[in-house]
C-alpha positions as CSV (number, residue, x, y, z in Angstrom):
1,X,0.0,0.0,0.0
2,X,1.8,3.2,-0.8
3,X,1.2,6.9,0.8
4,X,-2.2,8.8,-0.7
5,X,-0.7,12.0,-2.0
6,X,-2.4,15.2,-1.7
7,X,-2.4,16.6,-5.6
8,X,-4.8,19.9,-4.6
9,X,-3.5,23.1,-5.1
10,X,-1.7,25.2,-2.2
11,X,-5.1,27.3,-2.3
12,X,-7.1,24.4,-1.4
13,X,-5.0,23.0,1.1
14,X,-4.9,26.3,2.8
15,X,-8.9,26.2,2.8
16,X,-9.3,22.8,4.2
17,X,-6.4,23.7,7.3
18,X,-8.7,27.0,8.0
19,X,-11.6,24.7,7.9
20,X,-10.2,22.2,10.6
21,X,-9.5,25.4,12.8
22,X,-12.8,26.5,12.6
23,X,-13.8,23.1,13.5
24,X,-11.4,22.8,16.3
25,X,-12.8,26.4,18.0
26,X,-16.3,25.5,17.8
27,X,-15.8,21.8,18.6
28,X,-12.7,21.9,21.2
29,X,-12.0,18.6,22.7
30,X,-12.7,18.0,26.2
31,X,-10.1,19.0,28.9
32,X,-9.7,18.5,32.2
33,X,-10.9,21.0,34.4
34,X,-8.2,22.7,36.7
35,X,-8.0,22.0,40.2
36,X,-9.2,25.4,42.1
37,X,-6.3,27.0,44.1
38,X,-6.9,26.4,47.6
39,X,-7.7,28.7,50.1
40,X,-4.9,30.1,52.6
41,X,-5.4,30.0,55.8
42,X,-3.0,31.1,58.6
43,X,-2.5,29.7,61.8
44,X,-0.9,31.5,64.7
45,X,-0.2,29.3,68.3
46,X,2.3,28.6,70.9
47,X,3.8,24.9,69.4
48,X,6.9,25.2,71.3
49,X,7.9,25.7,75.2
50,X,6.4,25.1,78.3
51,X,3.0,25.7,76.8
52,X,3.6,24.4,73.7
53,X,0.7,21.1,73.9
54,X,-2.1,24.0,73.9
55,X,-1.4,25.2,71.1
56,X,-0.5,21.6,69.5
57,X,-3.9,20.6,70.4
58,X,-5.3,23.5,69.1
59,X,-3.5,23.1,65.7
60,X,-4.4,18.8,65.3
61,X,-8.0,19.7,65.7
62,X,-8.6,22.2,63.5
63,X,-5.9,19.7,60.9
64,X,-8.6,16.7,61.8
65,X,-11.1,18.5,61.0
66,X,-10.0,19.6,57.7
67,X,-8.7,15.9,57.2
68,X,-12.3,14.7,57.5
69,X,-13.8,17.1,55.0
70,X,-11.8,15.7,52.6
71,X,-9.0,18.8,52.4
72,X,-11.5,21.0,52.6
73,X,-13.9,23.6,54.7
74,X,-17.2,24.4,53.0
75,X,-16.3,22.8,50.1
76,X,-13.5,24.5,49.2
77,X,-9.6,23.2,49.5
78,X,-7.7,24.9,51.9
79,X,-3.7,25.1,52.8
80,X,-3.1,25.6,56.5
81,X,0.5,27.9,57.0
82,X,1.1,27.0,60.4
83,X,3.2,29.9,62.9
84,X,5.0,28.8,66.2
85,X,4.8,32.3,67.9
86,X,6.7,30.9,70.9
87,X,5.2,32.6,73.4
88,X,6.3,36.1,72.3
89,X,4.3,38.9,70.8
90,X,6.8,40.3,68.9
91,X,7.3,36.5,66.8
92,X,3.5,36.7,66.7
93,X,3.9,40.0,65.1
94,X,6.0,39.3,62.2
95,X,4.2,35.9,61.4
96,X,0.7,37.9,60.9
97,X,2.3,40.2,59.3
98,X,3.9,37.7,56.8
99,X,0.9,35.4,56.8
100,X,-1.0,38.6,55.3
101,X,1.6,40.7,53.2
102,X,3.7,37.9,51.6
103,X,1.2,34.9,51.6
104,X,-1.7,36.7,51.1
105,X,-3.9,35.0,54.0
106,X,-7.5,36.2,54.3
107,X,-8.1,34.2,57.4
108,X,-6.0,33.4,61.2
109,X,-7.2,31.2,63.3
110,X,-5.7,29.9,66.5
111,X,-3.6,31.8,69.3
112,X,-2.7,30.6,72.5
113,X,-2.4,33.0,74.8
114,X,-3.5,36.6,75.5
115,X,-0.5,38.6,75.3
116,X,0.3,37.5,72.2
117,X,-3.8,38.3,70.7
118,X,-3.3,41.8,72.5
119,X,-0.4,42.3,70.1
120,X,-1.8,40.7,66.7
121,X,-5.4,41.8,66.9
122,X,-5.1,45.2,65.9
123,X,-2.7,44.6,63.1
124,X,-4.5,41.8,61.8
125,X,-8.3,43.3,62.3
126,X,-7.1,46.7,60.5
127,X,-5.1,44.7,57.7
128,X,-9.3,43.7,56.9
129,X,-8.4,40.3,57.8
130,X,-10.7,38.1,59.5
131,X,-9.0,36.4,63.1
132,X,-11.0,33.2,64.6
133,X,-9.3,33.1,68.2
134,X,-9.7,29.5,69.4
135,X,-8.6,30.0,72.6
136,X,-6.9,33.5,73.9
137,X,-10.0,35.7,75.1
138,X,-8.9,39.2,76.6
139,X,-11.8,40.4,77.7
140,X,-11.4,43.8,76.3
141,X,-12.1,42.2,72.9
142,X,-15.2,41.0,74.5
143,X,-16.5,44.5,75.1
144,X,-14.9,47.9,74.2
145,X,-12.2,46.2,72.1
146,X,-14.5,44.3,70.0
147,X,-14.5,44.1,66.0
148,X,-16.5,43.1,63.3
149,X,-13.7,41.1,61.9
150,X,-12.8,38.9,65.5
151,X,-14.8,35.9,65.9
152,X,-14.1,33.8,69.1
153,X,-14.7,29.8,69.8
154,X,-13.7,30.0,72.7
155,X,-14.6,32.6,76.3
156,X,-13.4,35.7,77.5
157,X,-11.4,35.8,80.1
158,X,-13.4,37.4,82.8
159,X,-16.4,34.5,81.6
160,X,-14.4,31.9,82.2
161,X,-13.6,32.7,85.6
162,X,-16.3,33.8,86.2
163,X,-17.4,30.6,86.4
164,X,-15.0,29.2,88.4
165,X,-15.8,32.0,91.2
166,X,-19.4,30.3,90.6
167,X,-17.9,27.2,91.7
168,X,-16.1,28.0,94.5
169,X,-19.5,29.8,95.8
170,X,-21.5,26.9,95.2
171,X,-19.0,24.5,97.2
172,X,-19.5,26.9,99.9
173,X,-16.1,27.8,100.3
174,X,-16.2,30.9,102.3
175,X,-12.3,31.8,103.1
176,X,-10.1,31.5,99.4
177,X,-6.1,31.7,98.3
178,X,-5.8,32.8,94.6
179,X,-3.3,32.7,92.1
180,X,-2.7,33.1,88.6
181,X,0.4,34.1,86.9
182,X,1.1,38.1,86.3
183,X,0.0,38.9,82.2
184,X,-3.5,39.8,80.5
185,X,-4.7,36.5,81.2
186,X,-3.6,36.1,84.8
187,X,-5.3,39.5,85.9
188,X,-8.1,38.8,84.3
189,X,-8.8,35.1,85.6
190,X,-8.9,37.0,88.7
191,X,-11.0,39.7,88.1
192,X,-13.4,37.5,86.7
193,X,-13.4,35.3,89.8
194,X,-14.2,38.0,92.4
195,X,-16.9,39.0,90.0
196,X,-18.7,35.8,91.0
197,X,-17.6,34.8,94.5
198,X,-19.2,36.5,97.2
199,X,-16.5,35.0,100.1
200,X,-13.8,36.5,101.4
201,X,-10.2,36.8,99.4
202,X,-7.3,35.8,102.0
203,X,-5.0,36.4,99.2
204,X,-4.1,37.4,95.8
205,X,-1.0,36.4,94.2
206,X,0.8,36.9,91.1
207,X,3.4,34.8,90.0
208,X,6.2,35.3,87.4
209,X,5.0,33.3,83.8
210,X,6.8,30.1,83.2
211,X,8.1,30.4,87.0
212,X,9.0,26.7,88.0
213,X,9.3,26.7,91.4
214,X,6.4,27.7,94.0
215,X,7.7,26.3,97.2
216,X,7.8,30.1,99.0
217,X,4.6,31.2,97.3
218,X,3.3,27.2,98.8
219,X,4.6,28.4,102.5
220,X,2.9,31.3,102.5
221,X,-0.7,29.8,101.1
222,X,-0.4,26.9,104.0
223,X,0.3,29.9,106.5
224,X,-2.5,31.4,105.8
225,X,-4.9,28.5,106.5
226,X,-7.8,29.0,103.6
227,X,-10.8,27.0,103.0
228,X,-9.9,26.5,99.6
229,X,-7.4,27.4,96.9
230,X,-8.1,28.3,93.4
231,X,-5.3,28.8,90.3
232,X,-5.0,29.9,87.4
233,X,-1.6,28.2,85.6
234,X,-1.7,26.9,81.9
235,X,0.7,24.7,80.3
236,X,3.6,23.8,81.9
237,X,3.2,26.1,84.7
238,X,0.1,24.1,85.8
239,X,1.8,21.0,86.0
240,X,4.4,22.3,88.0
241,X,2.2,23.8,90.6
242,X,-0.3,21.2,90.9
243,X,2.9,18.8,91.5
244,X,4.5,20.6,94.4
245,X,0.6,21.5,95.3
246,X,0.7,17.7,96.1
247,X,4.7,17.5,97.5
248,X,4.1,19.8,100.4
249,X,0.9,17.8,101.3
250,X,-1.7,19.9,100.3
251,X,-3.5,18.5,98.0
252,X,-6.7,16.4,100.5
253,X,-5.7,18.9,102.9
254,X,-6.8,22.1,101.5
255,X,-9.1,21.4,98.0
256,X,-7.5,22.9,94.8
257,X,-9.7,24.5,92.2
258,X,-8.4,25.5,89.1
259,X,-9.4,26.9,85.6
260,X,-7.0,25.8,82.8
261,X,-4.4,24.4,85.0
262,X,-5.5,20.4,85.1
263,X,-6.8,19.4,81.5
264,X,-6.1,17.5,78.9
265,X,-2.8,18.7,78.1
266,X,-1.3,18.7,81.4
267,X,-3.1,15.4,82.6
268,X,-0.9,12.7,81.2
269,X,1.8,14.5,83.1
270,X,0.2,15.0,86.3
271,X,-1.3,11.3,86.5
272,X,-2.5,10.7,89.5
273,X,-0.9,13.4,91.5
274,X,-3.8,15.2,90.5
275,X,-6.7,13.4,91.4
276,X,-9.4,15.0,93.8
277,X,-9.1,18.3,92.2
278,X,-11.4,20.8,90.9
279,X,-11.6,22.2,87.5
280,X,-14.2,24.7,85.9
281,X,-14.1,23.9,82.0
282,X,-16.4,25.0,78.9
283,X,-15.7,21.4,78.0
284,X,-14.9,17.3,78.8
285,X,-14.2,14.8,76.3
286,X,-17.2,12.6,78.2
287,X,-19.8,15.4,77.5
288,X,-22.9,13.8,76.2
289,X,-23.7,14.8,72.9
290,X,-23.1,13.3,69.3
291,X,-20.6,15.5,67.8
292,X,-18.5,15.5,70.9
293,X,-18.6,11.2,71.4
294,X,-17.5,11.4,67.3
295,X,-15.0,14.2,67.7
296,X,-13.3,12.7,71.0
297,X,-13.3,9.0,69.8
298,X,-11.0,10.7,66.4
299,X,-9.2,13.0,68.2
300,X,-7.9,10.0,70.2
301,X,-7.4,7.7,67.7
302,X,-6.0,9.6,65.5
303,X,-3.3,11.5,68.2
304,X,-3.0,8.8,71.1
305,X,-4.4,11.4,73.6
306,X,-7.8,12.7,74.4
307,X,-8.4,16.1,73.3
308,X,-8.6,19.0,75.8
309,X,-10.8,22.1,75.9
310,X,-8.1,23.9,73.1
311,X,-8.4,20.8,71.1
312,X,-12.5,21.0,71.3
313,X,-12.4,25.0,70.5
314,X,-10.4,24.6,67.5
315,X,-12.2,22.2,65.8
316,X,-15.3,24.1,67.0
317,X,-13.5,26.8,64.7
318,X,-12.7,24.6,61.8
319,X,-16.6,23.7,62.1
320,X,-17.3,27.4,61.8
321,X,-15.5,28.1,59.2
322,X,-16.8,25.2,57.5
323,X,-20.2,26.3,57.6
324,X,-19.5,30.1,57.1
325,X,-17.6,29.6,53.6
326,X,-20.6,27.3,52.7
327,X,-22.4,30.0,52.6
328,X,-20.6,32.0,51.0
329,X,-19.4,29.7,48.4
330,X,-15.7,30.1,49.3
331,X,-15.8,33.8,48.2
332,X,-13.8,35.6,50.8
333,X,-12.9,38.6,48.8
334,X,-16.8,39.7,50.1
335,X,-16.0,40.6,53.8
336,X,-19.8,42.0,54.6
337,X,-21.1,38.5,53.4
338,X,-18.2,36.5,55.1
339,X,-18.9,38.4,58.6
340,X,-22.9,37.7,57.7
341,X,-22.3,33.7,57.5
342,X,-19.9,33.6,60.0
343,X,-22.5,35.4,62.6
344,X,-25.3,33.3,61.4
345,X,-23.8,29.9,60.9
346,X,-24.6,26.7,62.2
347,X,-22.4,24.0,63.1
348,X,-22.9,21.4,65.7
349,X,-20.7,22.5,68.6
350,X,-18.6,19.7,70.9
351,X,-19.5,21.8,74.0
352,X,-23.6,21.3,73.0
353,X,-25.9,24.3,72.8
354,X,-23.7,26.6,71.3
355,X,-24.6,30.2,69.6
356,X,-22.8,33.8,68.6
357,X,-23.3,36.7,70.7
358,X,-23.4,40.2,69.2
359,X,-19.8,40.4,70.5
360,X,-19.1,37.4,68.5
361,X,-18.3,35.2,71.1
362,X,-19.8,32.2,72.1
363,X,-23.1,31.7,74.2
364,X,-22.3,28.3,75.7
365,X,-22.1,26.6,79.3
366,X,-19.7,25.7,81.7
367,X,-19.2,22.4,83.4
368,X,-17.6,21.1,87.0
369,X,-15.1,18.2,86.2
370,X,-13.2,16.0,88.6
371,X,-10.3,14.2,88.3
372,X,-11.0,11.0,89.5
373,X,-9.3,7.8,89.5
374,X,-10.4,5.0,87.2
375,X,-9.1,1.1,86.8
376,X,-6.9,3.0,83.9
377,X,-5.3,6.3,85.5
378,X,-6.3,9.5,86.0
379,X,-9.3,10.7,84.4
380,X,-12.0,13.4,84.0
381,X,-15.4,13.4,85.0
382,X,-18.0,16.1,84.2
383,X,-20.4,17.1,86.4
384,X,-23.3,19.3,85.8
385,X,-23.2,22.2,84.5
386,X,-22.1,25.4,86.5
387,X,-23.5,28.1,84.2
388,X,-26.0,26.6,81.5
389,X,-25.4,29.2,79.2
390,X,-23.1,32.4,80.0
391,X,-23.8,35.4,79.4
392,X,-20.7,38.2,79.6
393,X,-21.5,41.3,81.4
394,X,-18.9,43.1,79.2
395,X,-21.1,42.4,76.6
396,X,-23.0,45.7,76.6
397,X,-19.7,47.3,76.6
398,X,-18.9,46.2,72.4
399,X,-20.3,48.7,70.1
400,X,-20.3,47.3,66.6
401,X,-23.1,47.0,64.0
């Protein structure tokens, strides 16, 4: 068989090749559409240092999350730029600020402690960037500090003491020791207390942050012969205090309650030395509800620990997210609509009944939780709740459309 041979003229050829184009721009063949570029999203915590397993926790939940969308929140892929702020405002500082000028972020979540979202707030809030705190809740954000573009998962400060002051009332505890290390948070874990406890204070004291040794500040609390004590000491610092709490003897002797000292990140290294204390917490992993018995069973599996209340905020944050850019169909150039879905969403919460306040932080309860020992270690056990629902008496003080 030999080769057909094209014996039309140059003119010809040249019509059919036009032809074929034509063909070719009205007919194109199939292609593949292109993946959509996923959506940035920073997040700012403390992954290293004493308090470095808050901010862990908070970063695996809001990852597992993601993971069990399928790479996405509200249906859209996302990229999560992870930021170690170590603990100091400054880092914090110059990660927001790259997050938003060099990689173009549209959303932060996360951040530990309060310090460090008294320093990025502003910066972040004014660059028109949204910031979903999952943990860090100065209360002046909760009230004359508030903006439009700060959503919180999480409490303010004063709330979540307030709480524990509610505690320490209802235990009848009339004469009390407290203490709470010396930053935003510290000062206002005690403010919020006395807002709540009607007894008497025998003392207030401040400690340095990350201060490891509290042997003279332990002399001085047994001197004074309290009813009760109650701390404030996250991270590291907790599970320092809480183990010399138990050293001198104290611990059975005088009953420790505490707010974000003995949870789930500073359990496993407390053990048993901590059982019979106290703890206020917006959250347990045995709280009975269906999204928490799903989320706790994966967090678990998936990290070898159970989560803790910075684990259960952050993924409460992924969950708002997820239904918030839902809404909006991944647009987040919109801000107005964004803001819109992300006050209106609705998500089922790990703590239970769960809603926005006009501040933008959450309506939710507060629970008493033991640690008690079980045929397996230490563990928690919550109680009932100590505030249903909360209600921040700053909240009259945030004036925002």
């Amino acid at each position: 068989m030999t080769d057909r041979v094209d014996h039309s003229t140059p003119r010809r050829r040249g019509v059919r090749m036009l032809i074929a184009l034509a063909a070719a721009v009205l007919y194109p063949i199939p292609a593949q559409a292109a993946e959509p570029r996923p959506l940035k999203i920073g997040f700012i915590g403390t992954l290293s240092g004493p308090g470095g397993a808050l901010g862990q926790d908070q970063y695996d939940a809001f990852m597992l999350a993601v993971e069990q969308k399928g790479g996405k929140l509200g249906g859209v892929p996302v990229q999560v730029l992870r930021k170690d702020d170590q603990l100091k405002p400054d880092i914090a500082l110059q990660e927001a600020q790259q997050l938003i000028n060099r990689d173009g972020v549209k959303i932060i979540t996360g951040v530990t402690f309060s310090n460090v979202m008294m320093a990025i707030h502003k910066p972040v809030t004014s660059a028109g960037v949204f910031l979903i705190g999952s943990n860090a809740g100065p209360t002046q954000l909760a009230g004359p500090g508030c903006s439009p573009l700060f959503f919180s998962t999480s409490w303010n400060n004063d709330e979540l003491h307030e709480a524990g002051g509610q505690l320490v009332q209802d235990l009848g505890y009339k004469h009390v020791y407290v203490m709470a290390p010396n930053y935003q948070a510290g000062r206002d874990a005690i403010a919020g207390f006395k807002r709540d406890y009607r007894g008497t204070i025998v003392n207030e004291v401040y400690t340095q942050v990350n201060q490891p040794d509290y042997s003279a500040e332990l002399a001085q609390l047994q001197a004074a012969r309290p009813d009760a004590v109650y701390v404030f000491y996250p991270g590291g610092m907790g599970v320092n205090f809480v183990k010399q709490y138990r050293q001198a003897g104290l611990l059975g002797k005088i009953p420790l309650i505490s707010v974000s000292t003995i949870d789930g990140t500073t359990l496993p290294a407390l053990k048993e030395s901590a059982v019979g204390a106290i703890t206020a917490a917006p959250y347990a992993p045995d709280l009975k509800n269906a999204q928490n018995a799903q989320f706790a069973s994966s967090f678990e599996s998936k990290y070898r620990r159970k989560p803790s209340m910075y684990a259960a905020q952050s993924y409460d944050a992924a969950n708002l997210l997820d239904a918030a850019l839902s809404a909006v169909k991944g647009n987040v150039a919109d801000r107005d609509a964004l803001r819109a879905a992300l006050r209106t969403a609705r998500f089922q919460s790990v703590r239970g009944d769960f809603s926005l306040e006009s501040n933008q932080f959450p309506r939710a309860g507060f629970y008493r939780v033991d640690v008690v020992r079980t045929a397996t270690g230490a563990a928690f056990e919550s109680k009932n709740p100590i505030v249903p629902k909360s209600r921040t008496p700053v909240l009259q003080q945030c004036k925002m459309n």
